[in-house]
C-alpha positions as CSV (number, residue, x, y, z in Angstrom):
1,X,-4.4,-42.2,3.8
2,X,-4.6,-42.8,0.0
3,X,-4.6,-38.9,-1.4
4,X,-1.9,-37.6,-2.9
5,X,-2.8,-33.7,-1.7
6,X,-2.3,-34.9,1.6
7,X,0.8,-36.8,1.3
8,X,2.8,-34.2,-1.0
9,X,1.7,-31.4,1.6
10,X,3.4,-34.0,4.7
11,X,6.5,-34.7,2.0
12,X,7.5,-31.1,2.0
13,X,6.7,-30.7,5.3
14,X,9.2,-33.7,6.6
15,X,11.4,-32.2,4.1
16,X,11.9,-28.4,5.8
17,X,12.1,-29.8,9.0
18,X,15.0,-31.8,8.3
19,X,16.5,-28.7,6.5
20,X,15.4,-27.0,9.6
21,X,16.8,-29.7,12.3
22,X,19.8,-29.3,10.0
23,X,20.4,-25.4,10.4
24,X,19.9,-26.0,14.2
25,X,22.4,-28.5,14.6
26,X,24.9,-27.1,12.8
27,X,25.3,-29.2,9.9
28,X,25.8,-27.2,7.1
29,X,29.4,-27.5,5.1
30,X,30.5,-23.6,4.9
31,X,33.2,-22.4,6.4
32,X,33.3,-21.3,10.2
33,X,33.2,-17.6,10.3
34,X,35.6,-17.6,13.3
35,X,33.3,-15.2,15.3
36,X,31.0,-17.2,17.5
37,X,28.3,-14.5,17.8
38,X,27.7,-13.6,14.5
39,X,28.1,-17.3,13.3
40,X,25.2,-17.4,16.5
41,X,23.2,-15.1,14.6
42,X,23.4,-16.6,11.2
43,X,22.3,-19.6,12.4
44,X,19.3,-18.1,14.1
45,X,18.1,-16.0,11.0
46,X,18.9,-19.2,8.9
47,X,16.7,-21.1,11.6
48,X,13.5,-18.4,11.5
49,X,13.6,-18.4,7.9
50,X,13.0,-22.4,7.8
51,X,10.8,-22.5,10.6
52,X,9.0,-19.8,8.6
53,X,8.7,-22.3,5.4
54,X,7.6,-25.0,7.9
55,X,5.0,-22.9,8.7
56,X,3.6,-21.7,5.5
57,X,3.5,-25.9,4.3
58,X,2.1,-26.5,7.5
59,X,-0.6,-24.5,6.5
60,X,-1.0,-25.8,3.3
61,X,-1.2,-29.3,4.8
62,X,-4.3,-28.1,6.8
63,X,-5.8,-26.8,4.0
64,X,-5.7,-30.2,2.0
65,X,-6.7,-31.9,5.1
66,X,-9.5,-29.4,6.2
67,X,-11.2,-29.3,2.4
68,X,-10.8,-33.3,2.4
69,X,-12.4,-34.0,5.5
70,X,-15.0,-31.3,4.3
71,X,-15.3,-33.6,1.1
72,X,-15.9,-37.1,3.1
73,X,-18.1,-35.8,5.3
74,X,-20.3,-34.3,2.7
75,X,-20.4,-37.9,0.6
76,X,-20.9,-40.4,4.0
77,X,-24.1,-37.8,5.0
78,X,-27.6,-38.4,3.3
79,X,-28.2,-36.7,0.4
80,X,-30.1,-33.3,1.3
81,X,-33.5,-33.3,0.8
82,X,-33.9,-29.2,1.9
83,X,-32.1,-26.3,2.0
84,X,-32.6,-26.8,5.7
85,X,-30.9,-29.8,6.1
86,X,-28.2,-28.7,3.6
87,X,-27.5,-25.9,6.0
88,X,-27.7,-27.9,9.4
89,X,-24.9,-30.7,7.0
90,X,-22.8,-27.9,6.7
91,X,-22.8,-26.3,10.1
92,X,-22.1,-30.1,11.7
93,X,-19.0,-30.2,9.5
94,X,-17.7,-26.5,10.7
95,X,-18.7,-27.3,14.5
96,X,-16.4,-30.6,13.8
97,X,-13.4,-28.4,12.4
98,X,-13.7,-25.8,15.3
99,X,-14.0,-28.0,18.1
100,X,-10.5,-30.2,16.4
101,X,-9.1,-26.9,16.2
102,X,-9.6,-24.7,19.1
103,X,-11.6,-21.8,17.4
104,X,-14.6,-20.5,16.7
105,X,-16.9,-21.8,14.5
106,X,-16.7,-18.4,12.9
107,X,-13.4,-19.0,12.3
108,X,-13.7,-22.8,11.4
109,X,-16.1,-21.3,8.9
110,X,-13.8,-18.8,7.4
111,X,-11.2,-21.3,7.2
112,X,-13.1,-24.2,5.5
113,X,-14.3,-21.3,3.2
114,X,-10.7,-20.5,2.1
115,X,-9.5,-23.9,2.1
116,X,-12.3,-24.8,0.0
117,X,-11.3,-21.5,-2.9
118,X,-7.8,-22.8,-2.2
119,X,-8.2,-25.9,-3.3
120,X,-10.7,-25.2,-6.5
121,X,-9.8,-22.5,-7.7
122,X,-6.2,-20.9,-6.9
123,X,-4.4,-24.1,-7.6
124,X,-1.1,-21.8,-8.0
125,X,-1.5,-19.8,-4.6
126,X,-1.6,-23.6,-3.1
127,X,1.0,-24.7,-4.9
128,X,3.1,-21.4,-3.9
129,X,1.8,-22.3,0.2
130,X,2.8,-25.7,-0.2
131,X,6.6,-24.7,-1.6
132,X,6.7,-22.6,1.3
133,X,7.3,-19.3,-0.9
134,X,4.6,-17.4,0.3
135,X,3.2,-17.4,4.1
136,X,-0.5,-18.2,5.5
137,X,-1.5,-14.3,5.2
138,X,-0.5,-14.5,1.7
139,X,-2.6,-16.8,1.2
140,X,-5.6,-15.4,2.6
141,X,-5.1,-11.9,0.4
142,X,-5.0,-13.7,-2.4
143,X,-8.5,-15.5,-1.7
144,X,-9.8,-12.0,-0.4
145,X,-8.7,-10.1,-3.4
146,X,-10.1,-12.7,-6.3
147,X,-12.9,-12.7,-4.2
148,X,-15.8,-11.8,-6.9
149,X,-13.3,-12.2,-9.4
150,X,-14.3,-15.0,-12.1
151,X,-12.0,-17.8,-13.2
152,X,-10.6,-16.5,-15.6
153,X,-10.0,-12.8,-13.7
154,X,-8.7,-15.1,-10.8
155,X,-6.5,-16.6,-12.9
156,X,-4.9,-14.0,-14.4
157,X,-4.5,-12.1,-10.7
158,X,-2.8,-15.4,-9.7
159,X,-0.4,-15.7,-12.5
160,X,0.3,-12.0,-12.7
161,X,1.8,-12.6,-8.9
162,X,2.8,-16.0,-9.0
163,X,3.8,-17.3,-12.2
164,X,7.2,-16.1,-13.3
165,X,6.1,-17.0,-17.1
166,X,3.0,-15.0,-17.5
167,X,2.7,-12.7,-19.8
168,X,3.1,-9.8,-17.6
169,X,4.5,-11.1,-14.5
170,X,4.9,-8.3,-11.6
171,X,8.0,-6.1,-11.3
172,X,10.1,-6.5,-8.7
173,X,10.3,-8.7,-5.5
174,X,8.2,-11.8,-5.6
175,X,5.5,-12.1,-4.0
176,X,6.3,-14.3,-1.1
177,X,9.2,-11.5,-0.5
178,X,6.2,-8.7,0.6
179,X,4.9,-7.5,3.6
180,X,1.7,-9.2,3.6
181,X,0.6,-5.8,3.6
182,X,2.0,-4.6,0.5
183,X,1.3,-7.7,-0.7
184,X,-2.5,-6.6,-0.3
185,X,-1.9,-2.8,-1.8
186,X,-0.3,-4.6,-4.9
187,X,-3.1,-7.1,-5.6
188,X,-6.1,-4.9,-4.7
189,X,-4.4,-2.5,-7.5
190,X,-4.3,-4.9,-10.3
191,X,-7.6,-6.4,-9.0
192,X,-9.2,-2.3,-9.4
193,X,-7.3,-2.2,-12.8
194,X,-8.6,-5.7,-13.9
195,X,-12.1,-5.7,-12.0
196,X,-14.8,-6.8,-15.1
197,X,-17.1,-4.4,-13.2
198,X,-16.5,-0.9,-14.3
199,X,-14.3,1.3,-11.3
200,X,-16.9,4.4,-11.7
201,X,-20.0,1.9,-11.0
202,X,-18.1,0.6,-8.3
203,X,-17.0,3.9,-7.1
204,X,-20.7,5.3,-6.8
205,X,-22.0,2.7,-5.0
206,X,-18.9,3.2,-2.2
207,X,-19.7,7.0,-2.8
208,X,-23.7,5.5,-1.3
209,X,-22.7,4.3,1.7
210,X,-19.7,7.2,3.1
211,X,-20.6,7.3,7.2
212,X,-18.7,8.3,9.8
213,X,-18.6,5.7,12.8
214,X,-18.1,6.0,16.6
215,X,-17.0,2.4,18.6
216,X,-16.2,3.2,22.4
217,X,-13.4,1.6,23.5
218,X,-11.2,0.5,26.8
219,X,-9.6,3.3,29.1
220,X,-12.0,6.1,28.5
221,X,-10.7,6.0,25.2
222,X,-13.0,5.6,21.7
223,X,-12.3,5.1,17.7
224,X,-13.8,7.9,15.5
225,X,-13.4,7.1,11.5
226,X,-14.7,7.9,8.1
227,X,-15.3,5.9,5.2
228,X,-15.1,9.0,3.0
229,X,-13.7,9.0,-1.4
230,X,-10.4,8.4,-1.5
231,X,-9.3,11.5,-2.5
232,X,-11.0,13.4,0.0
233,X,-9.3,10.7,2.8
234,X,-6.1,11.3,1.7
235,X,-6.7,15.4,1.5
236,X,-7.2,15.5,5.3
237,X,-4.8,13.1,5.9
238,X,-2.3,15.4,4.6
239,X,-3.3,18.6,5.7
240,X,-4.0,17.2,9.1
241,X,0.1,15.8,9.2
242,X,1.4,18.9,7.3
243,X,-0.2,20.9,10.7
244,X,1.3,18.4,12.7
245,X,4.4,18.4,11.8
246,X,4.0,22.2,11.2
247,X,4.2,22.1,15.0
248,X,7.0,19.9,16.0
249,X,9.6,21.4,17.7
250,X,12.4,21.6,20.9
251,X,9.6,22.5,22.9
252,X,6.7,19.9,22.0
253,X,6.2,16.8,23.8
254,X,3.5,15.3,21.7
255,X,4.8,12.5,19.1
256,X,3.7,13.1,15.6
257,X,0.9,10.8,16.2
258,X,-0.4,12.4,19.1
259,X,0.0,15.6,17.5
260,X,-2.4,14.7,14.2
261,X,-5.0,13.3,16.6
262,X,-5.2,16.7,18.3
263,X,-5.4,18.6,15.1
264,X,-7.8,16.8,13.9
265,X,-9.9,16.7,16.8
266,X,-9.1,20.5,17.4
267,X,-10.4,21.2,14.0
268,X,-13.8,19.2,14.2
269,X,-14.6,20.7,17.6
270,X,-14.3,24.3,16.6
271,X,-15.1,24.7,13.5
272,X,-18.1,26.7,12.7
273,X,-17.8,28.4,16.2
274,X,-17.3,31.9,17.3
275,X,-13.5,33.1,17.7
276,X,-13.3,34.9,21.3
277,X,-9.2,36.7,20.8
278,X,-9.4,40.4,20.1
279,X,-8.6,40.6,16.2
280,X,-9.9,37.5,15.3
281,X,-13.8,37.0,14.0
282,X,-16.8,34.3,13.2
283,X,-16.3,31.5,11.4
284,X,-13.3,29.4,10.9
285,X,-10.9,31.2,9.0
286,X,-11.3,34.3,10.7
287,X,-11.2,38.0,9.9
288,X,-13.0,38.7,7.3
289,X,-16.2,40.2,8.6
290,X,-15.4,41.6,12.1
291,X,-11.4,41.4,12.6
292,X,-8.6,42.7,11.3
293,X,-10.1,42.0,8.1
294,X,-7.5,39.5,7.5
295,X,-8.4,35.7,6.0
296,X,-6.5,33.2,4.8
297,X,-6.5,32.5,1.5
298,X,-8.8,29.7,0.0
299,X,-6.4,27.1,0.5
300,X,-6.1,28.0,4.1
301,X,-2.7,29.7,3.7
302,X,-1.7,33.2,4.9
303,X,1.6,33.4,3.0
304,X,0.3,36.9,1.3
305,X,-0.1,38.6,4.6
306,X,2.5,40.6,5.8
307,X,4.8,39.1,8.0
308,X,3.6,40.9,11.4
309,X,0.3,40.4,10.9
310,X,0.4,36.8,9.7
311,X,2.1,36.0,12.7
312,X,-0.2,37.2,15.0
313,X,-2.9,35.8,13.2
314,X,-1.8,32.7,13.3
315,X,-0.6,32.7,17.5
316,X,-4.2,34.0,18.1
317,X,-6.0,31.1,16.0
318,X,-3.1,28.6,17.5
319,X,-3.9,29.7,21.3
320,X,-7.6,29.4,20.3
321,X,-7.2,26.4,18.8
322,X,-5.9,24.7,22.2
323,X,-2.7,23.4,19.8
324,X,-0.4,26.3,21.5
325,X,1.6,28.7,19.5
326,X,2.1,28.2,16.0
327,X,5.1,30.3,15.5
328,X,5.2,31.8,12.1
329,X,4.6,28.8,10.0
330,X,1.2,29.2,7.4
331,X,-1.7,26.7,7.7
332,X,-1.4,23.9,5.1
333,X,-3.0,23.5,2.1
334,X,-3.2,19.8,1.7
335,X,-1.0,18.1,-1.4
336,X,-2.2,15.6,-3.5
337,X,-0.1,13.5,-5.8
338,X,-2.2,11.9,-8.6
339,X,-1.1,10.3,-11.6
340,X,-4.0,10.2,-14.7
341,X,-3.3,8.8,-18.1
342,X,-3.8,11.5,-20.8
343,X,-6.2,9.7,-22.9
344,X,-8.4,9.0,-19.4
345,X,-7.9,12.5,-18.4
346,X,-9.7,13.7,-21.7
347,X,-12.2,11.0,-21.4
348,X,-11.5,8.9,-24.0
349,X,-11.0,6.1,-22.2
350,X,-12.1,4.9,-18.8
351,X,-8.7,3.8,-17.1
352,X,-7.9,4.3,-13.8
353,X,-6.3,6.9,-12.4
354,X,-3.2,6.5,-9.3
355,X,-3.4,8.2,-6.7
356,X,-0.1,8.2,-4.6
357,X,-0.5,6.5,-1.3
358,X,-3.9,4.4,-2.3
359,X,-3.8,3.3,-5.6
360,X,-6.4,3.1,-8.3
361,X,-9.0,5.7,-8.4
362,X,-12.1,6.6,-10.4
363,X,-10.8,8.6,-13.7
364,X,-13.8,10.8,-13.0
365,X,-12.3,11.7,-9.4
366,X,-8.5,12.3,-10.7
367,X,-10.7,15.1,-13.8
368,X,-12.3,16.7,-11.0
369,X,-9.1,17.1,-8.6
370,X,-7.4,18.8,-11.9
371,X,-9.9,20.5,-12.6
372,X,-10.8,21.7,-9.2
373,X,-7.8,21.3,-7.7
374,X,-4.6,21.2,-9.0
375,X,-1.9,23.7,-8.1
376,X,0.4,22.5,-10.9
377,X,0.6,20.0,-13.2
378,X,3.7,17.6,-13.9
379,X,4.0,16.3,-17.8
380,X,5.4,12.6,-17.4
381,X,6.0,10.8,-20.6
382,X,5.8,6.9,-20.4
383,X,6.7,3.5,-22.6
384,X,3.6,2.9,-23.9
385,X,5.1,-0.9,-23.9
386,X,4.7,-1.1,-20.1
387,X,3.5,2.0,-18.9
388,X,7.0,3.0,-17.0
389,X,8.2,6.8,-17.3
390,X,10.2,8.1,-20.0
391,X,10.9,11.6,-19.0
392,X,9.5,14.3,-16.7
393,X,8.7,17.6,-17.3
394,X,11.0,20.5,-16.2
395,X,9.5,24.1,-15.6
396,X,12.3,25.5,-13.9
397,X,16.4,25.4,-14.3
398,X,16.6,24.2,-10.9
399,X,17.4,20.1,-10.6
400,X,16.2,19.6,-7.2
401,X,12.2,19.4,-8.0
402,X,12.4,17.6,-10.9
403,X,14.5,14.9,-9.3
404,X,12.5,14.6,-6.3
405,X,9.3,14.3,-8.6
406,X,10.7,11.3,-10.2
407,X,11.5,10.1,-7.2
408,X,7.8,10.2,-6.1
409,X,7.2,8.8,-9.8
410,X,10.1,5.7,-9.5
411,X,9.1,4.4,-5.5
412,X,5.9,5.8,-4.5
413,X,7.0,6.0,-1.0
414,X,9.8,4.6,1.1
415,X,11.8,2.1,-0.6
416,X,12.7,0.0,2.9
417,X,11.2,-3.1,2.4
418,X,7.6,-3.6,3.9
419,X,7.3,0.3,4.7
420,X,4.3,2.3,3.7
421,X,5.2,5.3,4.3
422,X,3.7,7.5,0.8
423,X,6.2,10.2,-0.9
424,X,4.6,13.0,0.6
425,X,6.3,12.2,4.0
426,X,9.7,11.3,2.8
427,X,12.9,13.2,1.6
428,X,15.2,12.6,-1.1
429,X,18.5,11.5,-0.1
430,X,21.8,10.3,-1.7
431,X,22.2,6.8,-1.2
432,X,26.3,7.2,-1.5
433,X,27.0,10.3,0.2
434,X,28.0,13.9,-1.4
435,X,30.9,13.5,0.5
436,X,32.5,9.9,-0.3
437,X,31.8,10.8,-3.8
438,X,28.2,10.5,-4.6
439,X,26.5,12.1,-7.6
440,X,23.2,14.1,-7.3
441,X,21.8,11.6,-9.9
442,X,18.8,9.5,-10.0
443,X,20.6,6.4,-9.6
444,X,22.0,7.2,-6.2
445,X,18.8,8.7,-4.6
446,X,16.7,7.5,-2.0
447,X,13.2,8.8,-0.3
448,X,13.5,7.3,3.0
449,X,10.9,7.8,5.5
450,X,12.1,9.5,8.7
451,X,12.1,6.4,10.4
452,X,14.7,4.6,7.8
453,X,16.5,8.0,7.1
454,X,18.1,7.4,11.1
455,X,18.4,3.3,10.1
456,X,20.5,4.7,7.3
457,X,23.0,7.1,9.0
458,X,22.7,5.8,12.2
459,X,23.1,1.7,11.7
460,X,24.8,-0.4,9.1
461,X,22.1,-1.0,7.1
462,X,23.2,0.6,3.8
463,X,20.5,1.4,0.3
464,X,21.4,0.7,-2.9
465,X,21.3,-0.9,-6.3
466,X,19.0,1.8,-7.8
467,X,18.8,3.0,-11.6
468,X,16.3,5.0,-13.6
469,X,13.2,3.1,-13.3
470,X,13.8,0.9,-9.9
471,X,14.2,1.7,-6.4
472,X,17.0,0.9,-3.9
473,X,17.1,-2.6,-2.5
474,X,18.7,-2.7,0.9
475,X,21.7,-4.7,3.2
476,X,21.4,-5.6,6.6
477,X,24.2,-5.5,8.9
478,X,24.6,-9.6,8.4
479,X,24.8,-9.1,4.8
480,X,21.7,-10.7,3.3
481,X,19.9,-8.1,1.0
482,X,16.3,-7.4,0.7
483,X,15.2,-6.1,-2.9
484,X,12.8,-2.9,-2.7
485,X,9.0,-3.5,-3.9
486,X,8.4,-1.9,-6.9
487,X,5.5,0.1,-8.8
488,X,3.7,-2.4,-10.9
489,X,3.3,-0.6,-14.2
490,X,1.4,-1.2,-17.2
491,X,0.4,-0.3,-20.8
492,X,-1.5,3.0,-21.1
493,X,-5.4,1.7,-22.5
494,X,-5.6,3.2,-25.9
495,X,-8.7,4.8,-27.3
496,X,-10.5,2.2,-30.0
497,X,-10.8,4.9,-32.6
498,X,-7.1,5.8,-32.3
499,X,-6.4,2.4,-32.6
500,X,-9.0,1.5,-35.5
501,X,-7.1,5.3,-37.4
502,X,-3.5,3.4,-36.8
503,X,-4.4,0.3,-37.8
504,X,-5.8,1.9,-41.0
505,X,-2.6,3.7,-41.5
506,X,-0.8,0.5,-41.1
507,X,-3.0,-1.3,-43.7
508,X,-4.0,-3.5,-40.9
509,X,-0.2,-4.6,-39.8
510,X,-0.7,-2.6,-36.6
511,X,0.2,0.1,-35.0
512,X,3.6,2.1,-35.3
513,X,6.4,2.3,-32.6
514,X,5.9,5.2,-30.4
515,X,8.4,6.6,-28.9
């Protein structure tokens, strides 16, 4: 076979799997460890991450070879004289691919589809593929997220992740390094901050088409979701885990999982209907009109009743409920974090807002949670070089808030690689302890989720490395160490007439330093 696509995608193959044949066998020159088990399990980690590379150039040697084949079969068929024939030309070659394959021609379809952007138009995703330095999945985010993207928007995504000499590479790991997961949460939030199509048009057409959807499924069992704003998502998502774990205990069986689904189905179910306990009313807060003349407060919290009363309030809407006792713990209001650039927030410009656990939202959306919604507000001073905080406001002479504010500010939730588990849910934590001489400092705190809070005390996996602006990076117990992801800030968008007024100042040599 003559091209040279083809044959650079086989050399790198052949290459890994001698590297790969070589971990196996044992031929590598470093000392012996003395300890045959964990020398064992060196060489097996050392082994998945080649086999790994194998299979990421593997895939890029398919890719070559599925968008070739795509390219000779096109040239040895007649030229088209219809759309008709054009179409049945194109669904021979996919009915080809999938029956070589083993797949659908769905999937052949999809595949020659992505092999075909691959290979015109993401030369640098490819190249990554082919170098083994980011996997399959990658791959396939990459075409997802430039999808409607034009070439130049495409390139810039591509560059931003994948070249280390762009002009504003991403912070932190490399790309090939992420989850594919966050991988996708990273992209899609450059691609919303990037899109040449205005966020708020974009937004109101996704506003258009909010449904909720019902799909039975297997074991008497059925899906119930929302495609609702993102703001209003994340609002029940929080309130609904806030209940949940409002109702944890010694004494409850249900996971937290279990318990959120209940909630929320608990809450759907009655609302609107008639409470039958003696002291309790119409409607779903309760009280008011009939009761004990008690209601919560409009952000469903009964903190400003007095203690005797709140508690029996909330037993009798508990037992009602069907959720069982709620001891004396208020209802919820639900917490959202949401971080709006001053000049959007006044509507001078139209950048995009962050809202903690999503990404990217409408500026429109983060005015009205402000000014609808916000229980405080946080003032965060930022490099207007690269958008990373500066300072954070204090209100109060006590450390712990501020601290754990920048915290939600520096990680954005927890900072084990490949977790998304969002700030709300986590806790700070030193990463040396109090006890072996650890400082209550930014630099040696941590918001693990619950899950990697255990991995930390209870294992030998050990956070650290973090400073000011980055997050910990973690060690496993074998030693190797796994950098944290990291938010991927930028420049605040300035207003044209502040710029044209600095510029003027400057006599045209631009803008002062800001500091």
């Amino acid at each position: 076979m003559e091209s040279r696509a083809v044959v650079g995608a086989l050399e790198a193959v052949e290459a890994s799997v001698a590297a790969l044949a070589g971990v196996l066998r044992g031929d590598s020159d470093g000392p012996d460890g003395g300890d045959p088990l964990r020398d064992l399990a060196d060489v097996c980690l050392d082994g998945l991450a080649e086999a790994s590379r194998v299979e990421a150039e593997m895939a890029a040697l398919k890719v070559h070879l599925a968008a070739e084949y795509a390219d000779a079969a096109t040239a040895m068929a007649a030229p088209a004289v219809s759309p008709q024939e054009r179409t049945a030309q194109e669904m021979a070659i996919t009915a080809e691919v999938a029956c070589v394959l083993a797949v659908s021609e769905r999937t052949a379809s999809a595949f020659l589809s992505e092999a075909h952007t691959l290979t015109r138009t993401l030369p640098l995703t490819l190249s990554a593929l082919q170098a083994g330095t980011i996997s399959w999945q990658h791959a396939r985010i990459m075409v997802d997220e430039t999808a409607n993207l034009d070439r130049v928007g495409a390139a810039a995504l591509e560059a931003h992740f994948l070249d280390p000499d762009a002009s504003a590479p991403a912070r932190g790991c490399p790309a090939g390094e992420l989850v594919p997961g966050r991988f996708r949460a990273k992209a899609r939030t450059w691609r919303e901050r990037h899109h040449p199509v205005s966020i708020e048009t974009r937004h109101a057409r996704g506003v258009a088409d909010r449904r909720v959807e019902y799909v039975p499924d297997r074991d008497g069992m059925a899906w119930l979701s929302a495609y609702l704003p993102a703001a209003t998502a994340a609002g029940i998502w929080d309130r609904t885990t806030s209940a949940a774990r409002a109702l944890q205990g010694p004494d409850e069986a249900r996971t937290l999982t279990q318990l959120r689904a209940d909630v929320a189905a608990t809450w759907l179910l009655t609302a609107g209907r008639e409470r039958t306990p003696a002291g309790t009313a119409k409607g779903v807060a309760g009280g008011g009109e009939d009761g004990n003349g008690m209601d919560p407060t409009p952000d469903g919290n009964y903190a400003d009743f007095a203690p005797d009363a709140r508690r029996d309030l909330l037993r009798a809407e508990g037992a009602q409920d069907g959720l069982g006792p709620l001891g004396d713990v208020p209802s919820p209001a639900a917490q959202v974090l949401i971080t709006v650039p001053v000049f959007s927030l006044l509507g001078l410009t139209e950048e995009p807002a962050m809202l903690d656990g999503y990404g990217p939202v409408p500026p429109s959306m983060a005015r009205a949670l402000v000014a609808d919604g916000a229980s405080s507000l946080l003032r965060v001073l930022i490099d207007p070089r690269d958008g990373a905080p500066l300072e954070i406001g204090r209100t109060n002479y006590r450390i712990s808030q501020p601290l754990r504010q920048w915290l939600r500010l520096r990680d954005g939730k927890c900072p084990f690689p490949g977790c998304n588990n969002h700030s709300l849910d986590n806790e700070a934590d030193h990463l040396l302890a109090w006890a072996h001489g650890g400082t209550t400092g930014i630099s040696n705190l941590g918001q693990p989720c619950p899950k990697h809070h255990r991995l930390k005390h209870s294992t030998a996996w050990t956070p650290a490395g973090a400073s000011i602006n980055d997050p910990p990076g973690w060690t496993s117990p074998t030693g190797r160490r796994y950098p944290s992801e990291q938010p991927d800030w930028e420049p605040p968008h300035w207003p044209s007439q502040i710029l044209a007024g600095a510029m003027a100042d400057n006599g045209g040599s631009g803008m002062r330093s800001a500091a």
